[in-house]
C-alpha positions as a printed Julia matrix, in Angstrom:
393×3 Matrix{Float64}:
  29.79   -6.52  -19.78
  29.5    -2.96  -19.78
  28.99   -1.09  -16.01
  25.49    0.19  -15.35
  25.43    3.61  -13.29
  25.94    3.08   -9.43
  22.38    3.74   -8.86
  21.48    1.07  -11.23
  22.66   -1.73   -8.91
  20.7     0.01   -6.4
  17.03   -1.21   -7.56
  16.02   -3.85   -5.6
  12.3    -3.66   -7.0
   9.69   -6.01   -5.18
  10.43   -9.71   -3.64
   6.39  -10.55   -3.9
   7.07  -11.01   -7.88
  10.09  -13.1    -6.83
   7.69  -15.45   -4.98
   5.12  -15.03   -8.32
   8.06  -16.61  -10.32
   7.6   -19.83   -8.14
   3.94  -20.2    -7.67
   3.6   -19.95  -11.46
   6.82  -22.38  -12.01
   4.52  -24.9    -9.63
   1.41  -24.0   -12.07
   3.73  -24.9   -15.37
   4.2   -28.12  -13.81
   0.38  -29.07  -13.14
   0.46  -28.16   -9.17
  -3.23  -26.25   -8.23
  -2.13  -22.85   -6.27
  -4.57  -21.39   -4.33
  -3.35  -17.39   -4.09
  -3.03  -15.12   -1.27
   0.16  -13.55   -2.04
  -0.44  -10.44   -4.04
  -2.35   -7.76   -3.07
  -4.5    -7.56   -6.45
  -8.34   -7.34   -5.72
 -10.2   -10.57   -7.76
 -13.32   -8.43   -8.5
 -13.12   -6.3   -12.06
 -13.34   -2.85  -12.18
 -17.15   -1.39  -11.91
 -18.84   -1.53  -15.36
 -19.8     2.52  -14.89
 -16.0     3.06  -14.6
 -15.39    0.81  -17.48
 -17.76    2.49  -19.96
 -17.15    6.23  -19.2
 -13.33    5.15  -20.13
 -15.09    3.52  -23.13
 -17.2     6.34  -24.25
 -13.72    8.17  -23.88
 -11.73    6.61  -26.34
 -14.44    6.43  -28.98
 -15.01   10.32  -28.35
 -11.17   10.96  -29.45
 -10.07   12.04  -25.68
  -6.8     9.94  -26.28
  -4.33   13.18  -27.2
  -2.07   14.57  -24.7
  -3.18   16.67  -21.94
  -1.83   18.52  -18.77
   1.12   17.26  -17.07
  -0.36   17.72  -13.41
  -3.7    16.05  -14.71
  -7.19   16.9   -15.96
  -8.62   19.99  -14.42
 -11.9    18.38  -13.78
 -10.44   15.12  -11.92
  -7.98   17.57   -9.48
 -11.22   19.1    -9.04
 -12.92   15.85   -8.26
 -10.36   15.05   -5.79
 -10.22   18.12   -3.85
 -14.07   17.91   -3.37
 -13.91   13.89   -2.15
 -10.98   15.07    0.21
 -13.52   17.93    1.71
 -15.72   15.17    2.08
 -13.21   12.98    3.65
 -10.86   14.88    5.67
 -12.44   17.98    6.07
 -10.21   20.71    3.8
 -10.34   21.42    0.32
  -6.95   21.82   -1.21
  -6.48   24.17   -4.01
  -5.82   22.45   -7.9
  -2.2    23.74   -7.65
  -1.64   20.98   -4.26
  -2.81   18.28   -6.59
  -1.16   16.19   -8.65
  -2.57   13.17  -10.92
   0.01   10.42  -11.65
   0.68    7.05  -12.91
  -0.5     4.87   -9.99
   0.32    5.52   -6.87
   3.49    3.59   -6.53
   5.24    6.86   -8.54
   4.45    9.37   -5.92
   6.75    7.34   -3.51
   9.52    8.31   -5.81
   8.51   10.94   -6.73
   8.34   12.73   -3.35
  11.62   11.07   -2.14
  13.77   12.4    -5.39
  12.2    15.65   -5.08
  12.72   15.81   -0.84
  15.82   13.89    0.16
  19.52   14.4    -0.66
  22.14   11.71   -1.26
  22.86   10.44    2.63
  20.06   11.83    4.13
  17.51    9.89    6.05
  14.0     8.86    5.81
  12.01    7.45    8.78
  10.23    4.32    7.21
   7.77    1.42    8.77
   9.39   -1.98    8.71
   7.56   -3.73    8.16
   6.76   -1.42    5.51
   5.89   -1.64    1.67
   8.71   -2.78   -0.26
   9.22   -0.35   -2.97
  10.03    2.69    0.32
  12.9     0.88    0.69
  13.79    0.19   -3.23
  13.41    4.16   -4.07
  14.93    5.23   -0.62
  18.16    3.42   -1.85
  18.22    4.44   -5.49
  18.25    7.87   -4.67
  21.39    7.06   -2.82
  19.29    8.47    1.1
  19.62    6.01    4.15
  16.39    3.72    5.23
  16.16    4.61    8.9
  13.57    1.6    10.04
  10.87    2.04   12.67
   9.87   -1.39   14.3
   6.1    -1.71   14.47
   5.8    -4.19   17.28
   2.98   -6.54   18.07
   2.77   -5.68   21.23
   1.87   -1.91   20.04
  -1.0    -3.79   17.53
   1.91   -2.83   14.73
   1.26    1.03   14.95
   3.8     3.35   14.25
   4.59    4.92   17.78
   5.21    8.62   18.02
   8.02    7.68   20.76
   9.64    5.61   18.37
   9.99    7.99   15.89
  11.36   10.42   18.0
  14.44    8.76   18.97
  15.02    7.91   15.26
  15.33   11.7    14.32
  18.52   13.01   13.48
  19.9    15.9    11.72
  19.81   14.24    8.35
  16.29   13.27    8.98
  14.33   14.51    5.54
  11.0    12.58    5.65
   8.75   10.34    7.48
   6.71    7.72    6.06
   3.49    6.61    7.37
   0.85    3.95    6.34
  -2.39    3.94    8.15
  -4.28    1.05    7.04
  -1.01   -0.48    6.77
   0.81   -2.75    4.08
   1.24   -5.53    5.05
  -0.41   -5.5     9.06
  -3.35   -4.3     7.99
  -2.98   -1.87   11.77
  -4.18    1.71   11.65
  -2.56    4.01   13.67
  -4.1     5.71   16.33
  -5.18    9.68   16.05
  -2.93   10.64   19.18
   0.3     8.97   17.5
  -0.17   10.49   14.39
  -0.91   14.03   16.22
   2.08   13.81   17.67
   4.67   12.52   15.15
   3.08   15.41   13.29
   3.83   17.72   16.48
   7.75   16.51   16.03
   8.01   16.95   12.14
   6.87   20.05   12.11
   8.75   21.45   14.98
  12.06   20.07   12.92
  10.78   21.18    9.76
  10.6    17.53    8.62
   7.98   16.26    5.58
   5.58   13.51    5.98
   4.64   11.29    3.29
   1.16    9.69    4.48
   0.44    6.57    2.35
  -3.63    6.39    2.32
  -4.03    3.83    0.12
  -6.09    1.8     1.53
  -8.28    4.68    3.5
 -11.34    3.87    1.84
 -10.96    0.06    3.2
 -11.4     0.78    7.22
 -13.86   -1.6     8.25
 -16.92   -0.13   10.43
 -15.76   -2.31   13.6
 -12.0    -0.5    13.36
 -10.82    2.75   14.61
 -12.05    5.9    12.86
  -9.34    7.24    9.84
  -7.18    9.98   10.55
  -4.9    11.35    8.33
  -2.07   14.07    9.0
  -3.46   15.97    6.58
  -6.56   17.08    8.77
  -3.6    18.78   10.79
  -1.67   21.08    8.3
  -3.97   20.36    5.03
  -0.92   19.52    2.93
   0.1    23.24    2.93
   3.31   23.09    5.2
   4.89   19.39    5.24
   2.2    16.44    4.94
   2.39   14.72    1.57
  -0.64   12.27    1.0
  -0.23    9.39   -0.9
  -3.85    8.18   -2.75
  -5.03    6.28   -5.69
  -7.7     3.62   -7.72
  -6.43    0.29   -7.93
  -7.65   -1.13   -4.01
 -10.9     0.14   -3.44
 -11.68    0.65   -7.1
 -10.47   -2.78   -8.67
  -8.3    -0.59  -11.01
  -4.76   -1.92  -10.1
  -4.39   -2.08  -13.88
  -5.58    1.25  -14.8
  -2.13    2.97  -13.31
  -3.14    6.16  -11.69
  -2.59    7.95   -8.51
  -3.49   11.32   -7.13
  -0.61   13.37   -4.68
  -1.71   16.21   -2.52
   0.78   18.31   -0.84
   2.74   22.14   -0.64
   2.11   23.79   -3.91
   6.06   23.97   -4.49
   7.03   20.63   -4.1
   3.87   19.5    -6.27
   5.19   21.92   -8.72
   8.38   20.1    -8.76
   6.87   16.41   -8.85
   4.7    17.89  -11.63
   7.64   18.84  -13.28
   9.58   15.13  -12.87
   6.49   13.64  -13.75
   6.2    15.47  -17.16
  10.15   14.55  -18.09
   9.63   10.75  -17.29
   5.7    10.16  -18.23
   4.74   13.35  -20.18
   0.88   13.4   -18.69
  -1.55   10.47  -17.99
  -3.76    9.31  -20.29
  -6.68   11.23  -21.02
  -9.3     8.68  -20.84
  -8.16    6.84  -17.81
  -8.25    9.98  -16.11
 -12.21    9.99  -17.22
 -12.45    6.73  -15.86
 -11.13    8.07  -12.77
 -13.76   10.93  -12.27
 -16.75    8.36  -12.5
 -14.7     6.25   -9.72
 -15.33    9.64   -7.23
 -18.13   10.57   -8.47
 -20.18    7.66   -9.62
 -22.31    4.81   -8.41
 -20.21    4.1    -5.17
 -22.98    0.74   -4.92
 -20.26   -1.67   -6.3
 -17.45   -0.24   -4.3
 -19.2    -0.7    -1.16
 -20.01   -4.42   -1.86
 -16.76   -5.3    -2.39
 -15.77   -3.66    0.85
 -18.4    -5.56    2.69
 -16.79   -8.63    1.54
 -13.63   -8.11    2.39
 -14.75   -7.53    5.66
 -16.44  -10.98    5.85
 -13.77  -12.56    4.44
 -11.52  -11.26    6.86
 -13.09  -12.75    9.74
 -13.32  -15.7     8.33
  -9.13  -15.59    7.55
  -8.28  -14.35   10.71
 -10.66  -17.01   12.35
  -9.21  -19.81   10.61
  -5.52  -18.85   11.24
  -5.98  -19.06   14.51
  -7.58  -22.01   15.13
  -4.11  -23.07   13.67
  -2.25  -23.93   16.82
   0.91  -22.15   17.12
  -0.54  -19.65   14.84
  -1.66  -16.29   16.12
  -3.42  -13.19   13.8
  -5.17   -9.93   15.01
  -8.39   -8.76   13.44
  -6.82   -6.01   10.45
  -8.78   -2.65   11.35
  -8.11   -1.71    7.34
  -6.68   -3.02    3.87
  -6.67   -6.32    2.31
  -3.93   -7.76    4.59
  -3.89  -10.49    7.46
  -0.54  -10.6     9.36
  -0.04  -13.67   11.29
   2.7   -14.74   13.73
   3.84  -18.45   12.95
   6.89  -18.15   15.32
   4.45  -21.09   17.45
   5.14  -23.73   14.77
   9.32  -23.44   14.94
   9.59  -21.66   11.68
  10.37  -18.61   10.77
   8.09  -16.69    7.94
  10.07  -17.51    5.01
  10.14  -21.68    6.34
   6.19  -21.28    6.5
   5.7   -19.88    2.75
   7.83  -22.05    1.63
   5.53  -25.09    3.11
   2.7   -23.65    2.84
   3.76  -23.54   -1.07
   5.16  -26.8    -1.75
   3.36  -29.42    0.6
  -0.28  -27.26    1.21
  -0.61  -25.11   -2.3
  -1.05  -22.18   -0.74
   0.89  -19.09   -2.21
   1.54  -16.36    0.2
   4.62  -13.56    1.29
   6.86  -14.01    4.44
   6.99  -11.11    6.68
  11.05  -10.93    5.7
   9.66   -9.64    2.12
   8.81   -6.45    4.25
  11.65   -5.37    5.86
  13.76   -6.54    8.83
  11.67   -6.72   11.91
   8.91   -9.49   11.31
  10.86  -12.6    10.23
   8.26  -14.8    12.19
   5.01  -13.35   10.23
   3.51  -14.28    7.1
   1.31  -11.83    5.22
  -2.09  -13.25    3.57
  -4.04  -11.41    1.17
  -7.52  -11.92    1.39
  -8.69  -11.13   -2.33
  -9.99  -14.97   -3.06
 -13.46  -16.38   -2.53
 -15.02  -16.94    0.88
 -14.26  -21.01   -0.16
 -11.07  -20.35   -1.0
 -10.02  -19.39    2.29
 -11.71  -22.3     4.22
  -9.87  -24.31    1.87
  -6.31  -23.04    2.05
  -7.05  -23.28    6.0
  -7.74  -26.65    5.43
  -4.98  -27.42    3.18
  -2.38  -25.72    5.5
  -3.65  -27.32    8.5
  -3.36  -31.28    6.84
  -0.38  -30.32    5.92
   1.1   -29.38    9.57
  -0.4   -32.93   10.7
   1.27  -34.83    7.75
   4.04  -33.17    9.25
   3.32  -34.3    13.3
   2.39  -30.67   13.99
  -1.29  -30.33   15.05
């Protein structure tokens, strides 16, 4: 066999798909799964977001267009940022993309030399870690501690910092905790980056998913409004039910969204046209089916969260954001991967290990709660049989 590049060997691309593998494997066989493993929202996408796309492609808009994205959907999200964080940035700090996951490479290639550092959230989503490492930088991990609700602690990022430190990641609602981090931490890790001269790439994801009973958002942005060193992170497929849809939106220093403009154009050329249509009527239109599904994950949270810990040896806080529940099973004698895996085989219950998120929550299991209101009591149920098959009650 011929050798790959160095880098190649690097990829270590995303362990939930690993887990996939299984749960379907268990499906070919005739075992019933009940899912709560990947984060992929079970409504569809809005029908008005739907047929503008549709009206798109009959109308020809299918041709190549501007590598940093349509004028009018830059536009779109400057105006929803006002209306969200208070500053407008200008088109030239905006840059459209092909989901979200890109900007995290994007912004790491274009920021971070070969053995330099990034400041990342472990546990943190998985593909910081798989881009930090192909691009040949150094993972320094943060531990978000239970005892700190999982935020990322200012203090803790201080005594991280080294000379090599490039960028700091951030992800308030988080992947997989489901914590926000408070105002006055994110103040101040801003206070330290930009005394250093250090970028921040904020991953706000899942900002339009803060329930009303969690802290208010705040976003670094608000501080330096992406002119100096605060990258923001945003896109469609949570909120919006678009995960297949593929598009993202950057905002950050005109020069380094130059430069991701640039990369973007030599690996993806533009994004398509009419998805970027699609994306417009997400801002702009009806918001009415947006807001229900909200609403319901908020329900169903409770409901998750409830459930899990009436589990005893089980312990979950209330997520303040997301679609994520994070629960402790370190009270049953197993660690996180032991409790997917039975969960899986002896409950039918598909869901992640906290070990598929870094190094620092090997007793936690994450639980996606994009399945019926049913569902949920039932995989509680299922889960909890399956503990007193095994003498645990």
């Amino acid at each position: 066999m011929i050798k790959l590049s160095d880098a190649a060997y690097e990829i270590d691309g995303q362990p939930m798909f690993k887990v996939l593998d299984k749960v379907q494997k268990l499906e070919r066989e005739g075992k019933k799964i009940l899912h709560f493993e990947l984060g992929e929202p079970d409504f569809d996408t809005p029908d008005n977001i739907i047929n503008v796309c549709v009206d798109a492609l009959k109308s020809g808009d299918t041709h190549y267009t501007n590598s940093m994205g349509l004028f009018e959907l830059r536009e779109a999200v400057a105006e929803t940022t006002f209306k969200s964080r208070g500053f407008k940035p200008n088109i030239d700090q905006i840059l459209i993309t092909p989901g979200a996951n890109a900007i995290i490479y994007f912004a790491i290639r274009c920021l971070v030399n070969m053995d330099e550092e990034v400041i990342v959230p472990d546990p943190g989503f998985p593909t910081y870690f798989s881009a930090i490492k192909f691009c040949g930088a150094k993972a320094v991990r943060v531990a978000l501690k239970e005892e700190n609700q999982h935020q990322l602690m200012a203090d803790d990022v201080r005594q991280l910092i080294t000379d090599k430190t490039r960028l700091v990641i951030i992800n308030s609602p988080s992947n997989p905790t489901g914590a926000m981090t408070e105002q006055k931490e994110i103040e101040e890790i801003y206070k330290i980056c930009s005394d250093k001269g250090i970028f921040i790439l904020s991953d706000e994801i899942y900002s339009r998913l803060v329930f009303k009973d969690s802290s208010e958002f705040f976003s670094p942005s608000m501080l330096d409004f992406c002119k100096s060193n605060v990258i923001v992170l945003n896109g469609f497929s949570k909120a919006f039910a678009m995960t297949g849809w593929r598009i993202g939106a950057a905002i950050g220093p005109e020069h380094l969204i130059g430069k991701m403009g640039l990369l973007l154009q030599t690996v993806n050329s533009c994004v398509s046209p009419f998805i970027q249509r699609a994306a417009i009527e997400a801002i702009n239109g009806d918001q009415s089916d947006v807001q229900t599904m909200k609403e319901e994950y908020s329900e169903r949270r409770k409901i998750l969260v409830s459930g899990l810990n009436s589990i005893e040896g089980v312990r979950c806080a209330m997520p303040k954001g997301s679609i994520y529940a994070f629960a402790s099973v370190s009270g049953l004698g197993m660690t996180g991967e032991e409790f997917s895996d039975f969960a899986l085989e002896q409950a039918g219950v598909a869901l992640l290990p906290g070990s598929s998120f870094g190094h620092y929550a090997d007793n936690f299991v994450r639980i996606c709660y994009v399945n019926s209101i049913s569902n949920i009591n039932l995989a509680i149920e299922k889960i909890k049989e399956a503990l007193k098959n095994r003498g645990i009650k």
